[in-house]
C-alpha positions in Angstrom: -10.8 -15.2 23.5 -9.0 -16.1 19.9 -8.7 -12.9 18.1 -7.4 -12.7 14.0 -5.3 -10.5 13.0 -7.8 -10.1 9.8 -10.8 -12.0 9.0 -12.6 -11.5 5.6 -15.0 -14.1 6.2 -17.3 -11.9 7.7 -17.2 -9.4 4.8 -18.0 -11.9 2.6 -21.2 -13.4 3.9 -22.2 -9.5 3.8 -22.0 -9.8 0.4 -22.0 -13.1 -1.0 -25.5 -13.7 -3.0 -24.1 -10.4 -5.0 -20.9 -11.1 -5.5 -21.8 -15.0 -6.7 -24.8 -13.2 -9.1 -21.9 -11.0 -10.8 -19.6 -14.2 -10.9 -22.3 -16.1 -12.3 -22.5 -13.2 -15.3 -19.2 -13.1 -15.9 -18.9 -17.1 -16.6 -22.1 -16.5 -18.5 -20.8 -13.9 -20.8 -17.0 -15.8 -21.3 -15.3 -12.4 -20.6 -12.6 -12.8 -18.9 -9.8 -10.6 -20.5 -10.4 -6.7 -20.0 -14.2 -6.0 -22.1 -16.4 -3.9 -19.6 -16.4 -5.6 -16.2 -13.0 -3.9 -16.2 -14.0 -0.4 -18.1 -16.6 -0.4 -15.5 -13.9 -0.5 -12.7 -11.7 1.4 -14.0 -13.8 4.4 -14.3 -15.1 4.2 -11.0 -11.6 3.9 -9.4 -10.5 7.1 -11.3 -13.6 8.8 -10.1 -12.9 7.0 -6.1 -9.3 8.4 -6.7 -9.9 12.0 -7.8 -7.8 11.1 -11.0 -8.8 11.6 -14.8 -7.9 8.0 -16.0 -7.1 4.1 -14.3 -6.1 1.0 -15.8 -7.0 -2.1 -14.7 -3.2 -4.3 -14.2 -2.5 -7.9 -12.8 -1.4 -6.6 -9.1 -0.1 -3.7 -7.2 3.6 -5.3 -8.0 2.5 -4.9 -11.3 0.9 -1.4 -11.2 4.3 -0.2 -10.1 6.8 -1.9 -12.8 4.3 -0.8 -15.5 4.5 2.8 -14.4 8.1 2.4 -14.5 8.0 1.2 -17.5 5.6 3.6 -19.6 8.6 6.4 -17.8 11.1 5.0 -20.0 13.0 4.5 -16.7 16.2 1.4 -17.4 19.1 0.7 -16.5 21.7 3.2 -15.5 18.7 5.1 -14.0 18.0 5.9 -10.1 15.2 5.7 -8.3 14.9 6.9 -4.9 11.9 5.2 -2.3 12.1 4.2 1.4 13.7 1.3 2.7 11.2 1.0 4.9 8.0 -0.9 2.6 7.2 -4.4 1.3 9.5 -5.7 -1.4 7.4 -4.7 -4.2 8.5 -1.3 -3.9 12.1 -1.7 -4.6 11.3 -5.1 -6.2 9.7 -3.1 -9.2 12.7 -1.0 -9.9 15.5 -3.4 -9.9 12.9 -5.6 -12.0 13.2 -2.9 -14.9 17.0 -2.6 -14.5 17.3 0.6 -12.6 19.3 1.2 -9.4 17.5 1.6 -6.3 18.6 4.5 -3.7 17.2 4.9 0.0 16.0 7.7 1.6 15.3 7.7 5.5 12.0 7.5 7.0 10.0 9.8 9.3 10.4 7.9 12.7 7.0 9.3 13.3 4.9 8.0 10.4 6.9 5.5 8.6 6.9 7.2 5.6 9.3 8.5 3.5 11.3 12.1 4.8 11.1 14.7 2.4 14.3 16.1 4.1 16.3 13.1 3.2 15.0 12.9 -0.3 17.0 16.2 -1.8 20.1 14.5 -0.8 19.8 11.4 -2.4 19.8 13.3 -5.8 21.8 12.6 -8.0 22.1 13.7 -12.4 21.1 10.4 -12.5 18.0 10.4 -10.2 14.4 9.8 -12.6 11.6 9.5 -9.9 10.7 9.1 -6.5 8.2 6.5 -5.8 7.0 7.5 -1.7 5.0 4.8 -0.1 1.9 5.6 1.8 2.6 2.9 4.6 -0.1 1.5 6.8 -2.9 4.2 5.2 -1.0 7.1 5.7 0.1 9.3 2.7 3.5 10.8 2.7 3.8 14.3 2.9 3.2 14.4 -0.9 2.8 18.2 -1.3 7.0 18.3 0.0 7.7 15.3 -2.5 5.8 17.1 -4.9 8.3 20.3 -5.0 10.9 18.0 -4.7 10.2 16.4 -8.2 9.1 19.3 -9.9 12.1 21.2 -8.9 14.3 18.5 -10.1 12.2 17.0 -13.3 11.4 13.3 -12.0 8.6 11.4 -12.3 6.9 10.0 -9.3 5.0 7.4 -8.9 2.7 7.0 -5.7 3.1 3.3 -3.8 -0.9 3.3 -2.7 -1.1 0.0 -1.8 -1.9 0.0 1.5 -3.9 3.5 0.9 -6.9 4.0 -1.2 -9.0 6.5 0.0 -6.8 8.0 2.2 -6.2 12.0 1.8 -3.5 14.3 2.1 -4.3 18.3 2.7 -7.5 17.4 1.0 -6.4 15.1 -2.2 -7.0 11.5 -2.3 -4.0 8.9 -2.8 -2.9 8.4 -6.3 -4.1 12.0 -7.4 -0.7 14.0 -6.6 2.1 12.1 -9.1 2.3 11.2 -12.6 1.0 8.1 -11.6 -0.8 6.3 -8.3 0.0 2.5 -8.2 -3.2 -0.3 -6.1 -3.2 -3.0 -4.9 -6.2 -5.4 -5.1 -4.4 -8.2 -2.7 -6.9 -10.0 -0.5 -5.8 -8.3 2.4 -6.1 -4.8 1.2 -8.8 -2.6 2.3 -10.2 -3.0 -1.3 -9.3 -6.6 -2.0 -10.3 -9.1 -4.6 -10.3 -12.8 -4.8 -7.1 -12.9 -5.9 -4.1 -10.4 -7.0 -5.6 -7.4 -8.7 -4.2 -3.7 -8.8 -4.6 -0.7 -10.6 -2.8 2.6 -12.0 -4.3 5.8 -11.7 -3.1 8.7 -13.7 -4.2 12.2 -15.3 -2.4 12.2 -17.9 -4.4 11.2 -21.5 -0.6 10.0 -22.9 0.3 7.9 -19.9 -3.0 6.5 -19.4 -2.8 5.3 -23.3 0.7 4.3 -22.8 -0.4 1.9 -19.6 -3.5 0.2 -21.8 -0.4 -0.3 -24.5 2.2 -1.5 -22.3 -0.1 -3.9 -20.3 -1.2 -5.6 -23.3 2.2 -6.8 -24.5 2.8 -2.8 -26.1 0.2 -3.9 -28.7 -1.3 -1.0 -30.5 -3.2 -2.9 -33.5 -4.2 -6.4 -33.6 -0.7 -8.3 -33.4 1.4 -5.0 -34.3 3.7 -4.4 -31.2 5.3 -0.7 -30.8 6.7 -1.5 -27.5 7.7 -4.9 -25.5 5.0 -4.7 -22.6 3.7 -7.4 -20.7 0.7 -9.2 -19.8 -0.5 -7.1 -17.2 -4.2 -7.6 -17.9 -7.1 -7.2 -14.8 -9.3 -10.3 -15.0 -12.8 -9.2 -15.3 -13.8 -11.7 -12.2 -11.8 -9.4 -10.2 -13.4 -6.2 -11.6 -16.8 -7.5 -11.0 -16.1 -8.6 -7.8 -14.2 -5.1 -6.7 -16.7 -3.1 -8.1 -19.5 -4.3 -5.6 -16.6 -4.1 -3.0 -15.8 -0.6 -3.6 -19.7 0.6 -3.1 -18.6 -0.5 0.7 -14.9 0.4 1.1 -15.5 4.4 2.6 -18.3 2.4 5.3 -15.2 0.3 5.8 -12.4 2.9 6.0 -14.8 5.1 8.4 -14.9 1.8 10.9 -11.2 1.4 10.7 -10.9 4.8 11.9 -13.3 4.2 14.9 -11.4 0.6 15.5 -8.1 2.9 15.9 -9.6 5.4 18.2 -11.2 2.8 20.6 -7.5 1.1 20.5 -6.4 4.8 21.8 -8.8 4.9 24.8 -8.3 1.4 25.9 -4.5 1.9 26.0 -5.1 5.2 28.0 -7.6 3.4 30.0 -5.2 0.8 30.8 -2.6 3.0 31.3 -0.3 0.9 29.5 3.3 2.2 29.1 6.0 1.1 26.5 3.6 1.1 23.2 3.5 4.4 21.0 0.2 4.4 19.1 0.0 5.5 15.4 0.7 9.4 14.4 -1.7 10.7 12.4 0.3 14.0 10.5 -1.4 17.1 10.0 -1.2 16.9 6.3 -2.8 13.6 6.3 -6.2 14.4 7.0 -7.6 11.0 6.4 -5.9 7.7 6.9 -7.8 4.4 6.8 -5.6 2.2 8.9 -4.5 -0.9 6.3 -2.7 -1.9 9.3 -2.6 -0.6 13.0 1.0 -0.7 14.0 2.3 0.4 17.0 6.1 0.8 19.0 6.9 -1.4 21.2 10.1 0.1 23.5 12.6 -2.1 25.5 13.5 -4.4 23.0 10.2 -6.3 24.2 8.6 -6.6 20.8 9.4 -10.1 20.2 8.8 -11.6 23.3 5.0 -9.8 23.5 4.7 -11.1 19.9 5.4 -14.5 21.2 3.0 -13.6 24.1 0.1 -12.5 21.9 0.6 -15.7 20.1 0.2 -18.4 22.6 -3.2 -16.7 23.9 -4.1 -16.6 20.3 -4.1 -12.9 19.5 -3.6 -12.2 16.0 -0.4 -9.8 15.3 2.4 -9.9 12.8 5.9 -7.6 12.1 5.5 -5.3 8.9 8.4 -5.1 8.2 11.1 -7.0 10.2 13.8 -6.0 7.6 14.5 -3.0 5.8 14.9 -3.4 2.2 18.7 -1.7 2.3 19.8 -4.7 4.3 18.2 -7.4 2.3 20.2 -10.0 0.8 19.1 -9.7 -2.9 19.8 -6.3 -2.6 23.4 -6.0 -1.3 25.1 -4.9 -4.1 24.3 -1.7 -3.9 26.2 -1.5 -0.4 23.6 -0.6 2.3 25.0 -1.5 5.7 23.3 -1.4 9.3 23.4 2.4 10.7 22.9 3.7 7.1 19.2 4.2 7.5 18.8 4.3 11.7 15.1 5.7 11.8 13.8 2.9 9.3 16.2 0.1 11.2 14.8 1.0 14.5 11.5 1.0 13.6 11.8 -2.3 12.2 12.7 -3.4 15.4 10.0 -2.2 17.4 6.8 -2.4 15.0 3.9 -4.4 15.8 0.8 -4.6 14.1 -2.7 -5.3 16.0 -5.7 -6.4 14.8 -8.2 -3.1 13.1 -10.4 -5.1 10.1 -13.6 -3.7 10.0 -15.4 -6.2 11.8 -13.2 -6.6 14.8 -15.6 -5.9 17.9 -14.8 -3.7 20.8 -14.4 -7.2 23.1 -11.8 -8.2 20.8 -9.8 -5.0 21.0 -9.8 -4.9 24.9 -8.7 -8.5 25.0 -5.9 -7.1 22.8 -4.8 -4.8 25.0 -5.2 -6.4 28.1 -3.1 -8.6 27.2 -0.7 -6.3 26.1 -0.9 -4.4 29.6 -0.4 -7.8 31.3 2.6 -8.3 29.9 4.3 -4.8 29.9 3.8 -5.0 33.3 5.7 -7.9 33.7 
């Protein structure tokens, strides 16, 4: 049995008669740029988020140089994030002209150590922008005393998390600023790049509408050089009826992962660590389901789960502190052991909500075959 690693199809034929209605309203009406198609989403992504404000931006890559950008944060500045994340992360501050530093990830969620943040301080140090990997938050009430203790901003990587909850607090809700991502993939994802900052701050959330619209404040008067980080109202339209779904969604992720964890202990399969779940994070919604493989055997079972067409895929195969564009600022192998090892044994396993119970036990059959091997 072929099994994807994602399918949206299915999603969409769920949906398709009201998403192609609110399409056909949009071309009707010639909206495109912001108007309220986008208001509309915005409001109801700040209410989704348990923030005050949101503004609609051109993609999660986006959301986070524009939060960086409203901070004032340049050149000469440091930022400190995880190695351990998709290039947008770091992408986003070297973009603005600021110096990345890494701190080392907890082997146990992939997410950014608190413990290894204070040390990576420096009078130079201006946020601290912790990823939320795979639907898990990062222990954001540790960050959180961190930043306050020390004056930075930080800016919350929610890509890969809306929805998901830490000690009772949604993504986006604990920093000066939460940054989305509306990429197709996404558990909330458009037809196209999409993203979102949310923010409770009235100043910042002004700033963002300034800064996304080339920093124009009147009609062709520019009090800051922005950019054109503008959400296309076909995207809001289309995210708004998407977002009625996305907890229905989220909830059947979370069932996906726990009928992964009985079929792995049914099959007594040894040589795969399944996802932690933290205490603090008392909701993740599974963007990915990635697991450990041990024995250096994560390639070949890749290869495997390839040839008997089983979806799967490496997030991330490379940290970001031994990437190429990023040498200059030194990083060798050893420096970050936790995120390098990881990177060698992660594997993630098909969890969309769709995915049928058949599909998952073919999955780990297969995946028992060969560890056995």
């Amino acid at each position: 049995m072929a099994v994807p690693l994602l399918d949206l199809k299915p999603q969409f034929q769920s949906m398709k008669a009201e998403i192609m209605a609110e399409i056909e309203a949009v071309c009707d009406s010639q909206m495109f740029i912001n108007g309220p198609k986008v208001e509309k989403l915005e409001q109801e992504i700040a209410a989704y988020c348990g923030t005050k404000f949101a503004c609609g931006v051109t993609s999660g890559s986006d959301a986070l140089i524009i939060s960086l950008m409203v901070s004032g944060i340049k050149a000469g500045d440091e930022v400190i994030t995880t190695p351990f994340t998709f290039f947008a992360t770091v992408g986003a501050i070297a973009r603005v002209g600021a110096t990345p530093v890494f701190a080392d990830i907890d082997p146990a969620t992939f997410n950014i150590d608190p413990a290894k943040i204070e040390e990576k301080i420096t009078p130079r140090t201006r946020a601290i922008i912790p990823v939320h990997l795979f639907g898990q938050t990062a222990d954001m009430e540790a960050v959180m005393k961190i930043a306050r203790a020390h004056d930075l901003v930080v800016i919350e990587d929610c890509a890969q998390a809306i929805g998901a909850e830490c000690g009772g607090k949604r993504a986006g809700s604990f920093g000066d600023f939460g940054a989305i991502s509306f990429f197709p993939s996404k558990n909330l994802g458009g037809f196209g790049d999409g993203g979102m900052v949310v923010t409770n701050d009235p100043e910042k959330a002004a700033l963002l509408k300034c800064f996304r619209n080339h920093g124009q404040g009147a009609t062709y008067v520019h009090k800051f050089v922005g950019g054109n980080f503008r959400l296309d109202a076909l995207q809001a339209a289309v995210l708004s009826i998407k977002l009625r779904h996305l907890d229905e969604w989220s909830d059947a992720r979370v069932r996906n992962a726990g009928s992964y964890a009985k079929l792995f202990a049914e099959y007594g399969v040894k040589g795969v660590t399944l996802p932690h779940v933290a205490p603090f994070a008392n909701r993740m919604i599974y963007n990915q389901y990635s697991v450990l493989i041990a024995d250096g055997k994560r390639d070949a079972l890749r290869q495997y789960l390839s040839e008997k067409k089983i979806g799967c895929n490496v997030y991330y195969p490379l940290p970001l502190h031994l990437q190429e564009c990023f040498a200059y600022l030194g990083g060798k192998p050893g420096d970050m052991p936790a995120s390098e090892k990881t990177a060698s044994e992660i594997l993630a396993l098909p969890i969309y909500p769709e995915s049928t119970d058949d599909q998952r036990r073919e999955v780990v059959s297969a995946i028992a075959d060969f560890m056995k091997g």
